[in-house]
Structures are given as structure tokens and as C-alpha cells.
VOGU-94337 format. One record per residue (C-alpha): x, y, z; residue in three letters. Coordinates in pm, whole numbers, padded with zeros to 5 digits, always signed. Example, Ala and Ser with C-alpha at 12.3 -4.5 7.8 and 13.67 -1.06 7.14 Angstrom:
+01230-00450+00780Ala
+01367-00106+00714Ser
//
This chain:
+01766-04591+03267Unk
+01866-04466+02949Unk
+02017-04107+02948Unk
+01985-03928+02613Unk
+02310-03771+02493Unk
+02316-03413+02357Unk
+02468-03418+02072Unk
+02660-03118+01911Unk
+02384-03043+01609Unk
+02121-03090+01937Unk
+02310-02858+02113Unk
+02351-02587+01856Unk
+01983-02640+01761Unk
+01882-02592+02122Unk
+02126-02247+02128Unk
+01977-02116+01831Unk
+01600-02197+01953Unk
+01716-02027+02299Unk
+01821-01696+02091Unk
+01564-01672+01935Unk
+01352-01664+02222Unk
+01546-01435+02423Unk
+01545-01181+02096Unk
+01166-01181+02131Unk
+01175-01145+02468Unk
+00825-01192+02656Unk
+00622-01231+02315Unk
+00833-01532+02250Unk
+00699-01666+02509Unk
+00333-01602+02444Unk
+00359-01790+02064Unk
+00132-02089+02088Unk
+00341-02419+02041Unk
+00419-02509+01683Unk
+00313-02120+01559Unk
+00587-01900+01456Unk
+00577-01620+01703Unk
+00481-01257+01511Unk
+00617-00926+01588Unk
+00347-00658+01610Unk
+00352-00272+01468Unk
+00117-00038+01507Unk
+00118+00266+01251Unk
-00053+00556+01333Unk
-00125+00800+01048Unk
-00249+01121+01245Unk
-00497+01330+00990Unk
-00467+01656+01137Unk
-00740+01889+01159Unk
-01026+01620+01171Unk
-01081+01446+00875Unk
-01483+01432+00770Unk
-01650+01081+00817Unk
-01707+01089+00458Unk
-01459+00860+00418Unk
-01452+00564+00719Unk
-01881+00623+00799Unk
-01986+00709+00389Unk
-02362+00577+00452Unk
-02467+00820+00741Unk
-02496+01083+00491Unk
-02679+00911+00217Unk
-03020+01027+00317Unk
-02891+01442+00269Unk
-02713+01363+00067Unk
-02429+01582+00293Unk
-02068+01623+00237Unk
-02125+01526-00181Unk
-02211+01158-00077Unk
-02469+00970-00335Unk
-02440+00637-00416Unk
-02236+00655-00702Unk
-01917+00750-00460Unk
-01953+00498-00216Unk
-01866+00147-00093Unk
-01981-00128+00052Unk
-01766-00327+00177Unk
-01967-00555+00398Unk
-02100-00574+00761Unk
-02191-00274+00820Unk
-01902-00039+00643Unk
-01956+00203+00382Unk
-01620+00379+00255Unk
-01539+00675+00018Unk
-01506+00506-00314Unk
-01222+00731-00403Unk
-01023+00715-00108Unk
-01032+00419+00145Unk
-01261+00215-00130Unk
-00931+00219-00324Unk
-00718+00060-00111Unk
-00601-00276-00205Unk
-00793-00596-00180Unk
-00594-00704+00144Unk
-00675-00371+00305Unk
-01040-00378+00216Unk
-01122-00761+00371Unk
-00902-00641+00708Unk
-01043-00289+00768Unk
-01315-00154+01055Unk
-01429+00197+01153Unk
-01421+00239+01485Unk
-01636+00564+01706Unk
-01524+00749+01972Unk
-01684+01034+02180Unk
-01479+01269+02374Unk
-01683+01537+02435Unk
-01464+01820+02341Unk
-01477+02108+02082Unk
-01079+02240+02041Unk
-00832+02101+01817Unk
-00563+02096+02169Unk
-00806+01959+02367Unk
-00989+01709+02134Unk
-00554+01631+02042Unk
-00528+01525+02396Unk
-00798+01311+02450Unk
-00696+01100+02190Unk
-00304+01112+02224Unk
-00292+01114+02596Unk
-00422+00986+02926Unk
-00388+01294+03131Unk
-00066+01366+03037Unk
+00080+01015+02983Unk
+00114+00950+02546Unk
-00111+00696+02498Unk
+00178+00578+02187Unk
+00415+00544+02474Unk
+00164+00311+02658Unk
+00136+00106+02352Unk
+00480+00080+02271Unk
+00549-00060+02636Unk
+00301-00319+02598Unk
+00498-00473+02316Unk
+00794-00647+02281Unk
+01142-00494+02299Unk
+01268-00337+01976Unk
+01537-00121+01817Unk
+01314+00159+01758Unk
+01002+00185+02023Unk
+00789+00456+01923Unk
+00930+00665+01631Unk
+00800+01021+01557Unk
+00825+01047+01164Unk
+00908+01396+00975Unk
+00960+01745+01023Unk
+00546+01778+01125Unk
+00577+01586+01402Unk
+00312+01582+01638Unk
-00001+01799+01618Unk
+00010+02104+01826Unk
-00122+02119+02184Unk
-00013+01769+02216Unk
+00242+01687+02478Unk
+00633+01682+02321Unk
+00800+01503+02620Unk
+00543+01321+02798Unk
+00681+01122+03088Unk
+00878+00785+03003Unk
+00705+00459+02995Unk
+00930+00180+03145Unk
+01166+00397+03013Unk
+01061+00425+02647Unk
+01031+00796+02525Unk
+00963+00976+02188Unk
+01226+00940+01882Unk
+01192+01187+01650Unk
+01340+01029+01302Unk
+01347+01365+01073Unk
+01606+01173+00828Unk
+01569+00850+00605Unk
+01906+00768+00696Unk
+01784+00756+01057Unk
+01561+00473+00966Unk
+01789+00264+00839Unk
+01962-00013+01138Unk
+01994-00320+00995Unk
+01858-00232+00634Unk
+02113-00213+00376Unk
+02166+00078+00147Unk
+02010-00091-00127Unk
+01721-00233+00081Unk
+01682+00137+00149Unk
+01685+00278-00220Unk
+01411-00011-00295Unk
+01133+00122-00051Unk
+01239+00483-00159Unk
+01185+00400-00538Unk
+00847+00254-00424Unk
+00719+00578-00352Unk
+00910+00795-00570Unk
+01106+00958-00295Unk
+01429+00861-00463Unk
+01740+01122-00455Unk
+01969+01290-00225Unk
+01752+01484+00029Unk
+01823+01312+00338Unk
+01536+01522+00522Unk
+01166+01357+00548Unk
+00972+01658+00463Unk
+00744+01557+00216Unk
+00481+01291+00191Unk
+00678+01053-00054Unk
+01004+01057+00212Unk
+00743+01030+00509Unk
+00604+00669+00365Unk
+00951+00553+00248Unk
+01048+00606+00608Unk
+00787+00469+00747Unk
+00813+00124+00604Unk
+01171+00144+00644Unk
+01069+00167+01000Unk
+00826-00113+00959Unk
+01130-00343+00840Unk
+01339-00217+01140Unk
+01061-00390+01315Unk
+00976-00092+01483Unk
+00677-00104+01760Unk
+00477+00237+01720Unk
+00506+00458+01414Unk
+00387+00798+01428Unk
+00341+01022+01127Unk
+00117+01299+00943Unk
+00087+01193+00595Unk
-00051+01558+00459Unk
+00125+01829+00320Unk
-00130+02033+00246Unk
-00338+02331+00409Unk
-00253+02437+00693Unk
+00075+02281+00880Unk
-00096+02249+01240Unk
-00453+02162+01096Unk
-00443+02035+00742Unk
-00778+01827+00753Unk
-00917+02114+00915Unk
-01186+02175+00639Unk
-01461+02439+00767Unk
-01721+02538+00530Unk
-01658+02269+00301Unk
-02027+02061+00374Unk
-01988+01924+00036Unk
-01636+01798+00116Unk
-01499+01857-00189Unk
-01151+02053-00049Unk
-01165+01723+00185Unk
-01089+01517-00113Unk
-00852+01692-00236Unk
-00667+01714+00101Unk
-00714+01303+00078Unk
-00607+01238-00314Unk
-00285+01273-00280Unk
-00249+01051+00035Unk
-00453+00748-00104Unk
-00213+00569-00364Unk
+00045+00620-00138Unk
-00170+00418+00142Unk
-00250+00143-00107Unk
+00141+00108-00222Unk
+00208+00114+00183Unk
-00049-00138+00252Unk
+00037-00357-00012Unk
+00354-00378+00069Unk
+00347-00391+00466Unk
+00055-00661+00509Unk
+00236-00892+00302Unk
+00561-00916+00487Unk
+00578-01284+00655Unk
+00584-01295+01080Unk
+00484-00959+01101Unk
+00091-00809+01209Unk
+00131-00441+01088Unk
-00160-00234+01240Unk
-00242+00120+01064Unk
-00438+00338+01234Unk
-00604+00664+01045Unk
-00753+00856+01266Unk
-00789+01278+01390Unk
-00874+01410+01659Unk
-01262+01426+01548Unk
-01477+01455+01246Unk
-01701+01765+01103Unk
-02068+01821+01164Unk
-02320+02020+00963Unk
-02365+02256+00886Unk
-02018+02437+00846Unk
-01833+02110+00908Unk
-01742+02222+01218Unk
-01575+01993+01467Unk
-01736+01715+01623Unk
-01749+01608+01963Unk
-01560+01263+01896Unk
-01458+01097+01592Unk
-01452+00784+01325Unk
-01103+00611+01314Unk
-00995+00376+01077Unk
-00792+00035+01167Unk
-00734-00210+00919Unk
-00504-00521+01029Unk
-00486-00895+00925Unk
-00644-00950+01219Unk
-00945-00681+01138Unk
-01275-00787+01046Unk
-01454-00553+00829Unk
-01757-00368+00955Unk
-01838-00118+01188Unk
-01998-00119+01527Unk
-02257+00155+01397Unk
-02266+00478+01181Unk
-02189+00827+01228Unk
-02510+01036+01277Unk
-02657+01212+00989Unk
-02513+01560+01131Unk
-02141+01411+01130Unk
-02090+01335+01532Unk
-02048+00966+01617Unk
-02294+00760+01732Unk
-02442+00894+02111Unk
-02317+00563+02263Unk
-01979+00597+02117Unk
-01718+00499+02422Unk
-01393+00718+02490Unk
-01089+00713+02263Unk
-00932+00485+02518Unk
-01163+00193+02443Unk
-01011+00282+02065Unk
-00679+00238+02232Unk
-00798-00129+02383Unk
-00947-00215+02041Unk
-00625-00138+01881Unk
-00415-00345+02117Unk
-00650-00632+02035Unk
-00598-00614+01719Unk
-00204-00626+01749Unk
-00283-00942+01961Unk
-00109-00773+02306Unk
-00310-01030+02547Unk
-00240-00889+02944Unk
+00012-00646+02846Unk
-00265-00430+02696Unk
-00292-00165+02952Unk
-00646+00025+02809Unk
-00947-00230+02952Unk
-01135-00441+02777Unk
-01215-00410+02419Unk
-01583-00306+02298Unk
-01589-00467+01976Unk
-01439-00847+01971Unk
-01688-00891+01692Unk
-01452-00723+01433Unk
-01165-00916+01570Unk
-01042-01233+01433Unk
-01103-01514+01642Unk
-00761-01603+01666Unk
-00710-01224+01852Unk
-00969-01289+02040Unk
-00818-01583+02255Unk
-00478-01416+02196Unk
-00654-01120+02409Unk
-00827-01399+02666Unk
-01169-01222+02567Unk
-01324-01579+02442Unk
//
């Protein structure tokens, strides 16, 4: 019987192979043969204050013409999803053919309590959960800037498999095995160059974020508006024909597309962003809804939507809870078993890939 020797190449080959499987500890394992194993993120951009579903559900207000929607300011984008021209219809190409609005219904009318049903499973962080379900990494679930989280939410929610909150309130503190210069270049992208250290301001909050993203961080948190009110800055009453909406948006919108851009391009990577609140407005007064539109857009996204808002502004009545939100999301950052929020309502506007990633096929 002929024994096959290892040879020293072999063996080094076979070491390396071995590393690199131990580095991506369980999700190494779940790579199909032959496919280069890819390390999920999931970026959560919180809009505080409820953004209106102007934006992510444009078409439910096309009849009333409510919140300044006519047909000149929207887009179709295909199955089912109409976006604010302006805003999320000017997000780049990538984005657009990878994005779906997704309802939820909570059933709640206050900004803490609305907060928690979205952030939290009784008083478990539902970013905590997520970040457990995915594969070890040097940063597990970063809290970006000096906003932090939205008020009412829980600051130290209990550990999960002993992953807690980092707060990262310094660029510097994004930076493990970036170099300086590496560092400078995603700065420069979005004009946050210079010598304050602190991430207090929208331009340092996206630099740091990617920089995170590179760092191959697992959950991002971070409010990308600096503008209105700091504990409610989407929190738009009185403004039916959403025109102080906009302008709360505007700023945040090129800064998306450069993000985008940038992050959905980088090779063995599936970068999730989330934009969501923690519900839209209703008419009149946009006042808050009772649930919400969220946003995910994801190479493994399919564009659509499952539905529109309803004419008034509150998702559809057959909206599910923000946890099946939560199981969509994992879906789409292809978590299989790990996924600990139940099966996802919409495979439809998954790739099928995710799909049998996620055993739902």
C-alpha cells in the first residue's frame, strides 16, 4: 500500500489552510467547499426620532399626495419599492439593485417604548444577540460617537456569551490593524480629515464607521444626524409635507452613497446596513406611528418590498414584530442556525444563495 509522504510545502500549506480556519472560527466551517468563506457586518444607522416613510414606502402617499410626494420625487426601483428620489433614490447603483423595505408593527406610541421594541427583547439588546450569532471578531458590537444610543434604550444590557457594548467615541479607537495611512484615506473620503480625535460630527461618525468595517467588525451602531434635536432628531411633528424631513436627510445622503460605495465593494466581506427608527409619522401632524418602515440593503438583498405603508403613514395592518426584522436581517448576513430571531417572513427578497445558507429552501 502506498503511503503518501507529507512533504514540507504540503505541510506548510496544510498549516496555513488550518489557520485560517481556526481565525474564522465556526463560519469557517460553514463556507461551502471550493467558496471563499465571507465575514459578515451588519451596520445599523439608527434615525432617531422616526424618520417619515417618505423615503423607504414613497408610493403609499401618491394618491394625497401627503408628506410633498408627486411623481416627480419618486422612484421606482422595481418589485414593489418606491424610494425618495432625493434621498435613498440617490444612492449608488450597487445600493439600489441590493435594497428592500422592510414593515414592522409594534404597537406602541413613545419614543422609549417604541426604542425598546426595536433595540431589545425585554431587556436583552437585540445588537448583542446579533453580534453573538456571528463569528468571533476584534470588535463585536461597537457603539459609534458621542450620541450613542437613543434615550430610554438600555446602556448595559446583560452580556451575550460574554459580548457587551463598546463605545468607540475616538477615530483612533477604530483603528487595530489599520495603518495610519489606511486611516487618513477613509477620513479624506468623507472630509473628516484633521486633528480632532473625537467622533462628534457626521463626517468623523462615517470615517469611523468604515474604519470599523475594515477592522472587520460584527455590529456597528451609529446615529448619522446632527441635526434637531440630540435625543430625537428625525422627530419631525407638524411637518405633513415633510419638507424639515428632507432637510434632516440631505445632509446624510452623499455621505451614505460614498459609504456604500465604498463598503459593498470590498472582496470576502457581506456588509449589511440597516436604516431604520423606532417608527414612522402618520397624518395628520406626522405624529408617531405604531411600527415602522426599515431599510436593508445588502449584496444579498433583493429589491422590493413585502407591501406599502398605509396612506395615513402606519405600516401595513399585517406587519409582524420588529423581531421578524431582526430574523430578516440575519438572513440577509447569511447566519444559518446561529440566527437566534425565528424564521424569516420574507425569503422572497433574499438571494437564493441566503436562502439555503439560512436552510429556508
Amino acid at each position: 500500500m502506498h503511503i503518501p509522504v507529507m512533504t514540507r510545502r504540503g505541510f506548510l500549506k496544510a498549516g496555513a489552510a488550518l489557520t485560517g480556519t481556526l481565525a474564522l472560527g465556526d463560519w469557517g466551517l460553514l463556507a461551502k467547499p471550493g467558496s471563499r468563506p465571507e465575514r459578515p457586518t451588519l451596520v445599523v444607522w439608527w434615525l432617531n426620532g422616526g424618520p417619515a416613510g417618505l423615503f423607504n414606502s414613497a408610493d403609499a402617499f401618491l394618491a394625497n399626495g401627503a408628506f410633498g410626494v408627486t411623481r416627480d420625487n419618486i422612484r421606482s426601483l422595481g418589485n414593489g419599492l418606491y424610494v425618495d428620489a432625493g434621498s435613498l433614490g440617490a444612492l449608488p447603483v450597487t445600493a439600489l439593485g441590493h435594497m428592500a423595505s422592510v414593515h414592522f408593527r409594534h404597537g406602541l406610541y413613545s419614543h422609549n417604548d417604541s426604542r425598546m421594541a426595536v433595540l431589545q427583547s425585554g431587556p436583552r439588546s437585540q445588537l448583542l444577540r446579533m453580534a453573538a450569532a456571528m463569528p468571533h471578531s476584534t470588535v463585536s458590537c461597537a457603539i459609534v460617537n458621542n450620541l450613542g444610543l437613543p434615550v430610554g434604550v438600555a446602556e448595559n444590557p446583560p452580556a451575550e456569551q460574554g459580548i457587551g457594548f463598546e463605545r468607540v467615541k475616538k477615530l483612533d479607537d477604530t483603528r487595530h490593524t489599520l495603518s495610519i495611512a489606511q486611516l487618513d484615506d477613509i477620513r479624506e473620503a468623507y472630509g473628516a480629515s484633521g486633528t480632532n480625535p473625537a467622533i462628534d460630527s457626521q463626517r468623523a461618525t462615517f470615517a469611523a464607521v468604515e474604519a470599523l468595517v475594515h477592522e472587520g467588525a460584527s455590529v456597528i451602531y451609529a446615529q448619522p444626524a446632527y441635526a434637531g434635536r440630540p435625543d430625537r432628531q428625525f422627530d419631525t411633528h407638524h411637518d405633513d409635507i415633510g419638507k424639515v424631513a428632507r432637510e434632516i436627510m440631505a445632509p446624510i445622503t452623499p455621505m451614505l452613497a460614498t459609504f456604500l460605495s465604498r463598503v459593498m465593494a470590498m472582496p470576502g466581506r457581506n456588509v449589511v446596513t440597516l436604516l431604520m427608527g423606532e417608527f414612522s409619522r402618520t397624518l395628520p401632524g406626522a405624529d408617531h406611528a405604531k411600527g415602522g418602515t426599515a431599510t436593508v440593503i445588502g449584496r444579498y438583498v433583493k429589491t422590493g418590498a413585502p407591501g406599502r405603508q398605509q396612506s395615513d403613514g402606519s405600516p401595513p395592518a399585517d406587519a409582524p414584530p420588529p423581531e421578524a426584522l431582526w430574523a430578516f436581517v440575519a438572513s440577509a448576513l447569511r447566519l444559518g442556525e446561529s440566527a437566534p430571531f425565528g424564521t424569516n417572513p420574507h425569503p422572497d427578497l433574499l438571494e437564493q444563495s441566503a436562502i439555503e445558507m439560512t436552510g429556508i429552501a
